[in-house]
C-alpha positions, 0 to 999 in steps of 0.5 A, spaced: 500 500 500 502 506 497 504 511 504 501 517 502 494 513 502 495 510 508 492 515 512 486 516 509 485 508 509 485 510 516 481 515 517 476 513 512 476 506 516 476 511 522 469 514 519 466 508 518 466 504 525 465 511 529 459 513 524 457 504 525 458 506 533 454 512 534 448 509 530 448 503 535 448 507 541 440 509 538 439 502 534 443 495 535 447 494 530 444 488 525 449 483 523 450 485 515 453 492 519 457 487 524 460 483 517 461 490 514 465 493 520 469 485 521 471 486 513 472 494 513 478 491 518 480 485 515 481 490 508 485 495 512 489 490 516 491 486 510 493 494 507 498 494 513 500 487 510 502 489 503 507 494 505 
């Protein structure tokens, strides 16, 4: 993964899961939003591996 996208993989990652948290504190989460959080960080850990 290229450096100078890293960060913003990291803030967009960041994003989602906060945006994923706040949503959950008026309404759990349903378990497509669960596996999108899990595959949002295995792409972002997998990144981490490519370098």
């Amino acid at each position: 993964m290229d450096d100078e996208v890293l960060p913003l993989a990291a803030d967009v990652y960041a994003s989602v899961v906060l945006t994923f948290i706040e949503r959950s504190a008026t309404k759990p989460l349903t378990d497509k939003e669960l596996a999108a959080i899990d595959r949002a960080r295995q792409l972002f850990i997998a990144g981490f591996g490519a370098r």
